[in-house]
C-alpha positions as CSV (number, residue, x, y, z in Angstrom):
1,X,28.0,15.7,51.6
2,X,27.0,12.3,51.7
3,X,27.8,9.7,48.7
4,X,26.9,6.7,46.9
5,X,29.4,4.3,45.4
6,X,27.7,2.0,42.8
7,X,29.8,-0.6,41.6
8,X,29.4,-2.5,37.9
9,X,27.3,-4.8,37.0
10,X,29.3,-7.7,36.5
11,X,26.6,-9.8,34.9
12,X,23.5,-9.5,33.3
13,X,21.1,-12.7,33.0
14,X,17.7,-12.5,31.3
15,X,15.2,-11.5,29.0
16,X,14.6,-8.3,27.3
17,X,11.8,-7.4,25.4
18,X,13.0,-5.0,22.9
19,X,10.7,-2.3,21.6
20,X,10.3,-0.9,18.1
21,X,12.7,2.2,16.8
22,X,10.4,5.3,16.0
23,X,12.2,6.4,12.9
24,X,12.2,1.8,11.8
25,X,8.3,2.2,12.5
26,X,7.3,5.4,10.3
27,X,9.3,4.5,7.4
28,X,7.9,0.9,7.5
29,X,4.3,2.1,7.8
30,X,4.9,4.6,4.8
31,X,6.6,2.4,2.9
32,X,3.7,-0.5,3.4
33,X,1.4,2.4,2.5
34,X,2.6,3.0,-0.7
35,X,2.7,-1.0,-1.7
36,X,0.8,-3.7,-3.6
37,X,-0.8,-5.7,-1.0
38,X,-0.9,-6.5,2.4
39,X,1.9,-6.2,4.7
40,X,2.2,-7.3,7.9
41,X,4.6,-5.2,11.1
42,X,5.3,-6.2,14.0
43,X,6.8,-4.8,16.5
44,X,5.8,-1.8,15.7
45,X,6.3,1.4,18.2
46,X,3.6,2.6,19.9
47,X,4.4,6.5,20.3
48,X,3.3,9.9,19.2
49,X,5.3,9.9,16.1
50,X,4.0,6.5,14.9
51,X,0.0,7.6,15.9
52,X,0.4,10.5,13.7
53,X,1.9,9.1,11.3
54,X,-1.2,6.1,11.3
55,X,-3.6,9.3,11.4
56,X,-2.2,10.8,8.3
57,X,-2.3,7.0,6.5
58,X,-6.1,7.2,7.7
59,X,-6.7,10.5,6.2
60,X,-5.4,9.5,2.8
61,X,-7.5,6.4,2.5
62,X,-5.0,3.2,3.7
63,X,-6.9,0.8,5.5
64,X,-5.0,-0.8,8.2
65,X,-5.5,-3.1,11.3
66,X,-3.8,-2.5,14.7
67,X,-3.6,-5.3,17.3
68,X,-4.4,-4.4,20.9
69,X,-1.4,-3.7,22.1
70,X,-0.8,-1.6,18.9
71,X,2.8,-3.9,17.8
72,X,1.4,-5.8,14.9
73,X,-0.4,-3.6,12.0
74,X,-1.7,-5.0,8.7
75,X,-1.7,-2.3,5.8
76,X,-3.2,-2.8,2.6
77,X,-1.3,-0.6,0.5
78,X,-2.4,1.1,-2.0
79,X,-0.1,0.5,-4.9
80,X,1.3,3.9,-5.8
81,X,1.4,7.5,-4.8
82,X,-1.1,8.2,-1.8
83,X,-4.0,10.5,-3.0
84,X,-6.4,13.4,-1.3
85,X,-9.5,13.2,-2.2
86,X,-10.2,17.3,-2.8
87,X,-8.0,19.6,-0.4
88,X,-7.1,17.7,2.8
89,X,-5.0,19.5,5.9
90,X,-2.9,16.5,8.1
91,X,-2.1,17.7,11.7
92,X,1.3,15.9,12.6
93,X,1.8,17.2,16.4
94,X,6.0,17.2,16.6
95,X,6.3,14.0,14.7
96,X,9.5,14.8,12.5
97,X,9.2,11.1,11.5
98,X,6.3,11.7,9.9
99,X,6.7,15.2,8.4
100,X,10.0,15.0,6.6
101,X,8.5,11.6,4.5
102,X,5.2,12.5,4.0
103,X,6.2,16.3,2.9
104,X,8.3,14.1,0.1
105,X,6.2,11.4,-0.4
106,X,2.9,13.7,-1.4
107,X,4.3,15.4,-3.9
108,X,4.1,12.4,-6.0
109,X,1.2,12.9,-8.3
110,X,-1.7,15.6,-8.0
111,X,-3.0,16.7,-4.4
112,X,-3.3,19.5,-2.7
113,X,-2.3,18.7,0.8
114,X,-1.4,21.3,3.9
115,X,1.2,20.0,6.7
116,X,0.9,21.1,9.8
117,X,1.4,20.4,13.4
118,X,2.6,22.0,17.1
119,X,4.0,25.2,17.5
120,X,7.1,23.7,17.8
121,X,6.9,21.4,14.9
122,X,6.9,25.4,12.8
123,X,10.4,25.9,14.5
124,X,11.8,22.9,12.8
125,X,13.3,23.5,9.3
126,X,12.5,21.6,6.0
127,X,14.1,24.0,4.1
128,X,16.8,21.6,2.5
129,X,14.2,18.9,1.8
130,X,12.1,21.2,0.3
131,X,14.6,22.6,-2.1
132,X,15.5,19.3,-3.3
133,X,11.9,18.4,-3.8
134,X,11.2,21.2,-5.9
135,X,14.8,20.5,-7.8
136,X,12.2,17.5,-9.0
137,X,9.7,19.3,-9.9
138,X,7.1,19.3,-6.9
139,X,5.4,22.3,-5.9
140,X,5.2,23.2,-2.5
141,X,4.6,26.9,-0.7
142,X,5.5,28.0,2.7
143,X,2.0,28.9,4.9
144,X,3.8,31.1,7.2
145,X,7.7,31.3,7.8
146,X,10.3,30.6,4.6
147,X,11.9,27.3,5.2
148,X,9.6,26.1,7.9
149,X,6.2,24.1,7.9
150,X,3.0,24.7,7.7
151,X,3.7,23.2,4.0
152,X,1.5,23.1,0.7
153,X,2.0,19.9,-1.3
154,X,0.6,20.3,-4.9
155,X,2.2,17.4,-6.3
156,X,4.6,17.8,-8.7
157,X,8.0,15.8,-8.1
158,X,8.8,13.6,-11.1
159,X,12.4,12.6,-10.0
160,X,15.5,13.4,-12.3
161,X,18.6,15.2,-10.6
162,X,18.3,16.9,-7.5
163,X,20.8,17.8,-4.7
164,X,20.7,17.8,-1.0
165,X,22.2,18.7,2.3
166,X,23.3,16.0,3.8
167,X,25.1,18.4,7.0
168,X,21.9,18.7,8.6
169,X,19.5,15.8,9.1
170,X,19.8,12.5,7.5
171,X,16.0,12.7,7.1
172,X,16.0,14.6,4.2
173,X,17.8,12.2,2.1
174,X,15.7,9.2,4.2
175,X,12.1,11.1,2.3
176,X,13.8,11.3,-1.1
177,X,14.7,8.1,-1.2
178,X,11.2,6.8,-0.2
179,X,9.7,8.9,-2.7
180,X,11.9,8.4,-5.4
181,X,11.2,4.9,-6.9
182,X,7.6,6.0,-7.6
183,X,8.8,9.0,-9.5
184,X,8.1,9.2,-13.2
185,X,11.6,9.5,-14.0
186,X,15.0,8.0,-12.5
187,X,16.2,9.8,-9.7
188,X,19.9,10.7,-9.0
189,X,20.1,12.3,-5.4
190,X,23.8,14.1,-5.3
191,X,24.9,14.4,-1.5
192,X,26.1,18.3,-0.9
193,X,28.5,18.7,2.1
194,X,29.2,15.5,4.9
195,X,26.7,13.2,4.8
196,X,26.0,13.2,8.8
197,X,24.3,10.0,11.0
198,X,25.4,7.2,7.7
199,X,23.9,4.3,9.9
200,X,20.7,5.4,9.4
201,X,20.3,5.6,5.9
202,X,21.5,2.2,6.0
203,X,18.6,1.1,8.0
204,X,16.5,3.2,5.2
205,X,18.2,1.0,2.2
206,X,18.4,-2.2,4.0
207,X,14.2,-1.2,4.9
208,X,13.8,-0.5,1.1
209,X,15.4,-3.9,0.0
210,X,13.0,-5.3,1.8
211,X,10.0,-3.9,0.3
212,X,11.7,-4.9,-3.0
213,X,13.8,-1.3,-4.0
214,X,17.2,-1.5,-4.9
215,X,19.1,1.6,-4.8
216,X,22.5,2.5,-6.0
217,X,24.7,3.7,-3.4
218,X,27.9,5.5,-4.9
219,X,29.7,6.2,-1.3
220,X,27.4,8.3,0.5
221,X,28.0,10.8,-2.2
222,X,25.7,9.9,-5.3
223,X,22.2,7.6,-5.3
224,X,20.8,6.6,-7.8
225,X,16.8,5.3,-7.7
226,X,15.2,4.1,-11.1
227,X,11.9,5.1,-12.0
228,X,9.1,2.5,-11.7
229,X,10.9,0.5,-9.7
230,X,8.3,-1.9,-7.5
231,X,7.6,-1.5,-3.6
232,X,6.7,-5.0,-3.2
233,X,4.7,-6.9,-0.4
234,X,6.7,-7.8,2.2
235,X,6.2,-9.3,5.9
236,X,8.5,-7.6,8.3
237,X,9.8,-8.9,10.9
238,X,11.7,-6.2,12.5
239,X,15.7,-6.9,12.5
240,X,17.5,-6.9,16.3
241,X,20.5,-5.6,14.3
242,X,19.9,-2.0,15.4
243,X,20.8,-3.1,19.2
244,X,24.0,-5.2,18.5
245,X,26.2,-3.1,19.9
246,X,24.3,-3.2,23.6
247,X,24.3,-7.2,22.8
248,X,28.2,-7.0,22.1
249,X,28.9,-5.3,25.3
250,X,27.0,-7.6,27.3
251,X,28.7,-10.4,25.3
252,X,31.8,-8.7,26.6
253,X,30.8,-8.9,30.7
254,X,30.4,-12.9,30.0
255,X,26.4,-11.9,30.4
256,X,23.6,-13.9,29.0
257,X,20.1,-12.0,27.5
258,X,17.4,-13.1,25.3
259,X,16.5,-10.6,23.0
């Protein structure tokens, strides 16, 4: 059997042209939705999560504006809780980025709004989410298999205490806490069992803080969001924080990129 040795990189020297996180881009383009104002995102990640995501937006009434490359969108949000006009079905492929935040963020209000997407977007479960959301108040009925979409949003959610798995997915909490400072009522999340991938619901609260939401974090275990509290306009310009460890270990080799 023949073989190849490859020996390390030593050195790295150059330019790198980072592109947008997924996960950074649908919570950005929700929370811009649901603003006063325009905001402005760059660096935005053109992928099949972020298109249906954009679709949705569309279906619900934001206006935006895409560049050519699709990187930069301007939203003009619509200052509050996203409306249907009449019963409205949203087709999100496999975009778990989009289904786990919208499936909170529409049950703001009064709508009547059906989730669905790919066969294998109805193998995915939303159980936990859903149990917290309805902890709140919103009303939402399984289409076809318990604990899995196709979803019905009828509104509903008015904030107050709920609970949720955080063992699972750290998406779950990610939608409450969008969702939660246009609630009605203050909103205490309680965290039930390990609190799994922590980094990214910083990204979600250091996003939030952004747009102008601050949220009480009581050690991964507690949050606290009060009611009415305002999703401001904002520019973004996205943060190169999320790749600092690569930069550290290049750092480390004595090797020079531009980020």
């Amino acid at each position: 059997m023949e073989s190849l040795t490859l020996q390390p990189i030593a050195r790295v020297d150059g330019t790198i042209n980072l592109p947008g996180s997924k996960s950074v881009s649908n919570r950005a383009l929700l929370l811009a939705a649901l603003a006063h104002g325009k905001t402005v995102l760059t660096n935005l990640l053109d992928s099949d999560d972020v298109r249906h995501m954009l679709n949705a937006l569309a279906a619900l009434g934001v206006s935006y504006t895409l560049s050519a490359d699709r990187t930069r969108c301007e939203i003009i949000g619509n200052g509050g809780p996203l409306h249907a006009e009449g019963a409205l079905e949203l087709f999100l492929g496999n975009a778990g980025t989009a289904m786990r935040p919208l499936a909170a963020a529409l049950c703001l209000g009064s709508n009547d709004i059906v989730l669905t997407g790919e066969p294998r977007m109805k193998e995915r479960p939303i159980g936990h989410l859903v149990d917290a959301l309805r902890l709140g108040g919103a009303k939402i009925t399984y289409l076809e298999q318990e604990n899995y979409p196709p979803l019905r949003l009828q509104g509903g959610f008015t904030g107050g205490n709920v609970e949720v798995d955080g063992s699972v997915s750290s998406q779950f909490l990610t939608a409450l806490l969008m969702t939660a400072p246009l609630a009605p009522e203050d909103t205490v999340i309680r965290i039930k069992g390990d609190l799994v991938s922590k980094p990214y619901i910083d990204i979600t609260l250091n996003l939030m803080k952004t747009f102008g939401v601050e949220i009480e974090n009581q050690h991964y275990q507690q949050f606290v969001v009060k009611a009415g509290s305002l999703i401001s306009l904002r520019v973004l310009i996205w943060s190169k924080a999320m790749h600092l460890p690569l930069l550290t270990s290049w750092q480390q080799q004595q090797s020079k990129a531009v980020l």
